[in-house]
RODO-2510 file (C-alpha; in nm, 4 decimals, decimal comma):
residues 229
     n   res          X          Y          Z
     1     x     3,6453    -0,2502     6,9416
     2     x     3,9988    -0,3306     6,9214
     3     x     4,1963    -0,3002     6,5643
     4     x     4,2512    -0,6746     6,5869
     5     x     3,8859    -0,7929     6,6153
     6     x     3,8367    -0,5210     6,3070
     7     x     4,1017    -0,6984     6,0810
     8     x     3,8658    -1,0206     6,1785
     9     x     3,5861    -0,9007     6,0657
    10     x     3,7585    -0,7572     5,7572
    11     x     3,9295    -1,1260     5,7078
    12     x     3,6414    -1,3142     5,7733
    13     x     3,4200    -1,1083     5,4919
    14     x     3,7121    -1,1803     5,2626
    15     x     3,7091    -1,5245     5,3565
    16     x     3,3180    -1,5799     5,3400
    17     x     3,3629    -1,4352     4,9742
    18     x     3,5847    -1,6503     4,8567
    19     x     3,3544    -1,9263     4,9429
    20     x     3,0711    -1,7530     4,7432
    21     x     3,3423    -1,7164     4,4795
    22     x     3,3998    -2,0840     4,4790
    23     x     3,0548    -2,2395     4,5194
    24     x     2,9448    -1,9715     4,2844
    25     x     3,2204    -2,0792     4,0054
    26     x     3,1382    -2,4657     4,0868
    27     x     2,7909    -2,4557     3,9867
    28     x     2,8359    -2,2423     3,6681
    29     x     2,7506    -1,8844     3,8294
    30     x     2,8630    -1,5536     3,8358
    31     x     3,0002    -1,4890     4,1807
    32     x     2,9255    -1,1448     4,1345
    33     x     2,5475    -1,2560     4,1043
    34     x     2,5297    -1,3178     4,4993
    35     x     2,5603    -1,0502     4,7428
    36     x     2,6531    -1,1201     5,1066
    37     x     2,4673    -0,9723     5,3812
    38     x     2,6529    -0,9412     5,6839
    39     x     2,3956    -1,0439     5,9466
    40     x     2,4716    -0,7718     6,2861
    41     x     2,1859    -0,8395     6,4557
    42     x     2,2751    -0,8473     6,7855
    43     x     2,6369    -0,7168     6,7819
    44     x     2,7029    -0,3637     6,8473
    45     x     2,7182    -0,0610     6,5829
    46     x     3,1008    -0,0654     6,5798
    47     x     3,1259    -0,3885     6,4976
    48     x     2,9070    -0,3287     6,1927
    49     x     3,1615     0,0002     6,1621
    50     x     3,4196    -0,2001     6,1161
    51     x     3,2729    -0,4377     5,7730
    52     x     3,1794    -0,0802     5,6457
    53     x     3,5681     0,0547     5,7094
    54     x     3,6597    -0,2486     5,5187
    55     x     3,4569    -0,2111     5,2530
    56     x     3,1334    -0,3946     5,2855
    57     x     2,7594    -0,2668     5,2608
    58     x     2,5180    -0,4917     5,2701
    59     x     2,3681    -0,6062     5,6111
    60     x     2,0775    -0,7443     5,7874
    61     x     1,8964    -0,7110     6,1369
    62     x     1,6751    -0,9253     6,2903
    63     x     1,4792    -0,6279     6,5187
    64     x     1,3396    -0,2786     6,4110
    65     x     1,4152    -0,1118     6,7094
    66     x     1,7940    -0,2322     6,7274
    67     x     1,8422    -0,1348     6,4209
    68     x     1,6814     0,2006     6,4651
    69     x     1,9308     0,2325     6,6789
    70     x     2,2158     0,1157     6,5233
    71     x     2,2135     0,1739     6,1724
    72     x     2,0901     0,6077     6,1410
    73     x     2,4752     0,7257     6,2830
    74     x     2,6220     0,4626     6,0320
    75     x     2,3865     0,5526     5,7452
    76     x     2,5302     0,9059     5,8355
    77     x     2,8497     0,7929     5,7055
    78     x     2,8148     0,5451     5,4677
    79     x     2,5171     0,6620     5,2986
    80     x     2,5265     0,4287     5,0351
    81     x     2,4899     0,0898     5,2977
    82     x     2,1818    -0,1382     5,2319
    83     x     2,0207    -0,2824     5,5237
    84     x     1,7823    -0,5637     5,5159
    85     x     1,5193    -0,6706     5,8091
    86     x     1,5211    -1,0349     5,8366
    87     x     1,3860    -1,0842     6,1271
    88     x     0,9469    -1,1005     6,1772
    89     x     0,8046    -0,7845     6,1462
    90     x     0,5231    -0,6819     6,3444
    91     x     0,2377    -0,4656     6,2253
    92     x     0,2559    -0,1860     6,4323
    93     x     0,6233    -0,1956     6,3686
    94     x     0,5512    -0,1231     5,9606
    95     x     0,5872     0,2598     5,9352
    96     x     0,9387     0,2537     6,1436
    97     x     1,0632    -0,0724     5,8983
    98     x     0,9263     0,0839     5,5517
    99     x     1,1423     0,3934     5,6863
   100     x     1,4384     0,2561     5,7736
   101     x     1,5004    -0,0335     5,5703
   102     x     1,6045    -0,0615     5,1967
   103     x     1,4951    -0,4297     5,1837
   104     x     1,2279    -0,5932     5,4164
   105     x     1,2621    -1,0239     5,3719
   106     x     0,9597    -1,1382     5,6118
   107     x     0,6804    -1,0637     5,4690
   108     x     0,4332    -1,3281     5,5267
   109     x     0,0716    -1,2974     5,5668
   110     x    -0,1964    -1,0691     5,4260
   111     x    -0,2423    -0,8125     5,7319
   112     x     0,1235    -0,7145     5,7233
   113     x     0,1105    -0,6773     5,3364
   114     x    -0,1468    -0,4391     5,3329
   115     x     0,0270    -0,2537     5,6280
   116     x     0,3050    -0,2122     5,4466
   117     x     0,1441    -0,0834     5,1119
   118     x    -0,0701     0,1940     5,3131
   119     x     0,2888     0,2794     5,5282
   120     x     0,4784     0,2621     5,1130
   121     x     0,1886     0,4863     5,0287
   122     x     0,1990     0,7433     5,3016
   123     x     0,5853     0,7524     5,2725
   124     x     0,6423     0,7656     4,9568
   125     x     0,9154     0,4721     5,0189
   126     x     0,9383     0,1486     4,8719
   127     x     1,1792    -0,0978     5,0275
   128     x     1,2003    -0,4297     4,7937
   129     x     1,0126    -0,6946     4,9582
   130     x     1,0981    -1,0754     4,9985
   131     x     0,7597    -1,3242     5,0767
   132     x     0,9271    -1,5531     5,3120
   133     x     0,7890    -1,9113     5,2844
   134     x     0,8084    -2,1749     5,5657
   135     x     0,9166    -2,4576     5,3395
   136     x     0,9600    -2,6923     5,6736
   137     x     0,5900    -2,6222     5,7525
   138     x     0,7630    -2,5455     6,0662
   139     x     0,4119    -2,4903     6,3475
   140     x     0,6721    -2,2472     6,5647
   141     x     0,8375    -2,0442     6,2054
   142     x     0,6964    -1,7301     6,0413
   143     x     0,6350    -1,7999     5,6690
   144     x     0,4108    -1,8607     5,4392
   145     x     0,3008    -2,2120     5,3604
   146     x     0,4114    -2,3833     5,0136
   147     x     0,0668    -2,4427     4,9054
   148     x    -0,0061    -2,1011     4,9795
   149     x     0,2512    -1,9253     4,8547
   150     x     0,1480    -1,8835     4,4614
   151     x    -0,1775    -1,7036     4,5466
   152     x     0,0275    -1,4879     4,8689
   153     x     0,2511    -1,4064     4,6019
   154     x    -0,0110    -1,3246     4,3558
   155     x    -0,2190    -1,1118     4,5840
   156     x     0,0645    -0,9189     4,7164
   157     x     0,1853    -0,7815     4,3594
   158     x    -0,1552    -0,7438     4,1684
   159     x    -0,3854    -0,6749     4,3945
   160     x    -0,1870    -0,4880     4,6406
   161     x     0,0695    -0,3241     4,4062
   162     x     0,3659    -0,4571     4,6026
   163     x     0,7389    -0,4603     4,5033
   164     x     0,8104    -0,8395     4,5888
   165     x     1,1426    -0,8956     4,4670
   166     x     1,2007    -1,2687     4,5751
   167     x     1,1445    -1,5149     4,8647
   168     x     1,3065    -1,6187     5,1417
   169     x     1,3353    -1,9795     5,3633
   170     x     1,5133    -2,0837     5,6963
   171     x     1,5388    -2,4280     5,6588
   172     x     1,4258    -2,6680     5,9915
   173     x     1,7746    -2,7482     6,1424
   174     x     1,7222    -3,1101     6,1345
   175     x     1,6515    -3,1606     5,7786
   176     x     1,8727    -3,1600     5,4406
   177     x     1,8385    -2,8078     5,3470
   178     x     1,9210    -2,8208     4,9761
   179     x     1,6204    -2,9816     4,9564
   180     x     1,4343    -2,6692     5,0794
   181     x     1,6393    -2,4514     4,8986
   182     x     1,5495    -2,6443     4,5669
   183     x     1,1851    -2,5794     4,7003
   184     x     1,2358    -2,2062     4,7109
   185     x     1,4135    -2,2021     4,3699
   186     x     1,1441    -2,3703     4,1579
   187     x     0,8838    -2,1500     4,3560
   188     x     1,0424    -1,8369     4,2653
   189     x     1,0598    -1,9735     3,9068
   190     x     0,7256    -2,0282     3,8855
   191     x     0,6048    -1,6803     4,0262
   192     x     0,8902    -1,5210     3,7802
   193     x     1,1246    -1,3689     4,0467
   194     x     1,5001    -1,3666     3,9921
   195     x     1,6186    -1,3145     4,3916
   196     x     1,6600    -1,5874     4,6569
   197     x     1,7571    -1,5571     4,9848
   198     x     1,8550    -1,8736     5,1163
   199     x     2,1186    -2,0118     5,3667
   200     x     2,3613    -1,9199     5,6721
   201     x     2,6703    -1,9731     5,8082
   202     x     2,6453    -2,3689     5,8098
   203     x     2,4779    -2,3820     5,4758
   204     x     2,5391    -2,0977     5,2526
   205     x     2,7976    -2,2787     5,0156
   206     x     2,4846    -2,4872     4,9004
   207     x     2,2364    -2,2385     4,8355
   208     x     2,4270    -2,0687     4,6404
   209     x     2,4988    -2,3817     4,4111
   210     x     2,1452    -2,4260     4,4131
   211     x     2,0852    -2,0489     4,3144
   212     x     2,0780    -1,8060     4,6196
   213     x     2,1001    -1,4939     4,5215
   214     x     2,1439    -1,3604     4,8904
   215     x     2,2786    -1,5319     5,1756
   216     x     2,2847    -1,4230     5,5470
   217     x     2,6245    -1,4951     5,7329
   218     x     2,6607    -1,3173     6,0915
   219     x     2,8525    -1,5883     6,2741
   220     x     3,1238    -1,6934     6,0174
   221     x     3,1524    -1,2954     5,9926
   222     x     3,1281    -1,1046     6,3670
   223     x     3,1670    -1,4151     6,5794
   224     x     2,9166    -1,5812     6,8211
   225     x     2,6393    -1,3401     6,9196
   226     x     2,5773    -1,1789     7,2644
   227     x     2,2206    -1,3308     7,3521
   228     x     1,9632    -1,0537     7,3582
   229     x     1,7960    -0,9787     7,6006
***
C-alpha cells in the first residue's frame, strides 16, 4: 500500500469523525458516545494496517475466515484493536467467531444462540453480542423479525445467559431508513439496552441523530471494495 492511499485512509477516518462529531452535537449527543467501526471486510490486512498506524481500533468483518486471516498478525501488534463480525454467522462457524471476535452483531435465531453459549462456555470467552433485527421484514435478510424480537431478546439473556449488548438493523435500500432506525431505537428501549448499531456510509449521519451508538463505514473510509470472490 502506498503512503498516499495510507494518508487517505487516515483523512477519511478524520473526516467520517467529524461528521459523527457534527450529527452527534446537532441532536444533543456526546460525540464521544458513538464509536466508528471501520468496516475492512473485503480489503486487505494492510489497508486495515494503515487506520491502526493512524490511530483507529475499532473494525468490523463481514466473514470468519477472512478475518481469521487478517486480523491474528494485526492483533499481534495492536493488541488493544476491537473487531466486530457483522456479517451472518454460521453455526459451525461459532467456536472460530466466539474466539476471534470481541463483538459478534448477527445474532439472530435460536440455534445459533445456543451455539454460541455452549462455544462461550467451553471457551471461557464472551464476546458482547448484538440481536440483529430485520426491521424491513426483508424475505432475502438475516434478522430477527420485529414481532419477534422481545421474546428472541428475552430468551437469549434469561434463559440462555447471554451477554446481548444491543441490536442491530440494515435498513432495505429503497426505504427511508430513519424510520427503521427509530424502529430499532424504541426496541432497544423497551428491552433496556443502551447500544445501537445502525447505519453506513450513505446513512450514518442519521442514525446517529436518531441514537446509534455504532455505525459501520467501510466505503467513505477504504474506498470501493474488491468484490469477493
Amino acid at each position: 500500500m502506498t503512503t498516499e492511499t495510507q494518508t487517505d485512509i487516515a483523512a477519511n477516518i478524520e473526516a467520517v469523525q467529524a461528521k459523527i462529531a457534527e450529527a452527534a452535537t446537532d441532536a444533543g449527543r456526546d460525540p464521544a458516545a458513538v464509536s466508528l467501526i471501520a468496516v475492512s471486510k473485503s480489503h486487505p490486512g494492510s489497508a486495515a494496517a494503515a487506520a491502526l498506524a493512524a490511530g483507529h481500533r475499532v473494525f468490523g468483518e463481514n466473514r470468519v475466515q477472512e478475518a481469521q486471516e487478517k486480523w491474528p498478525p494485526l492483533k499481534a501488534d495492536y493488541p488493544d484493536a476491537v473487531v466486530h463480525l457483522i456479517g451472518p454467522l454460521q453455526t459451525n462457524k461459532t467456536a472460530d467467531a466466539v474466539a476471534l471476535f470481541d463483538v459478534i452483531q448477527t445474532l439472530d435465531r435460536e440455534k445459533l444462540a445456543r451455539s454460541l453459549a455452549k462455544e462461550m462456555d467451553r471457551l471461557g470467552r464472551a464476546p458482547d453480542l448484538f440481536v440483529q433485527v430485520n426491521t424491513g421484514e426483508e424475505p432475502q435478510k438475516a434478522g430477527v423479525l420485529p414481532l419477534e424480537a422481545d421474546s428472541f431478546i428475552k430468551k437469549c439473556r434469561d434463559e440462555m445467559g447471554l451477554p446481548v449488548v444491543g441490536l442491530m438493523c440494515i435498513p432495505p435500500i429503497d426505504e427511508n431508513p430513519a424510520l427503521h432506525f427509530a424502529l430499532l431505537a424504541d426496541m432497544a428501549a423497551r428491552n433496556g439496552l443502551h447500544r445501537l448499531s445502525m447505519g453506513m456510509s450513505a446513512d450514518f449521519e442519521t442514525a446517529v441523530r436518531l441514537g446509534a451508538t455504532e455505525v459501520r463505514v467501510g466505503t467513505a473510509i477504504f474506498g470501493t471494495r474488491a468484490p469477493h470472490p
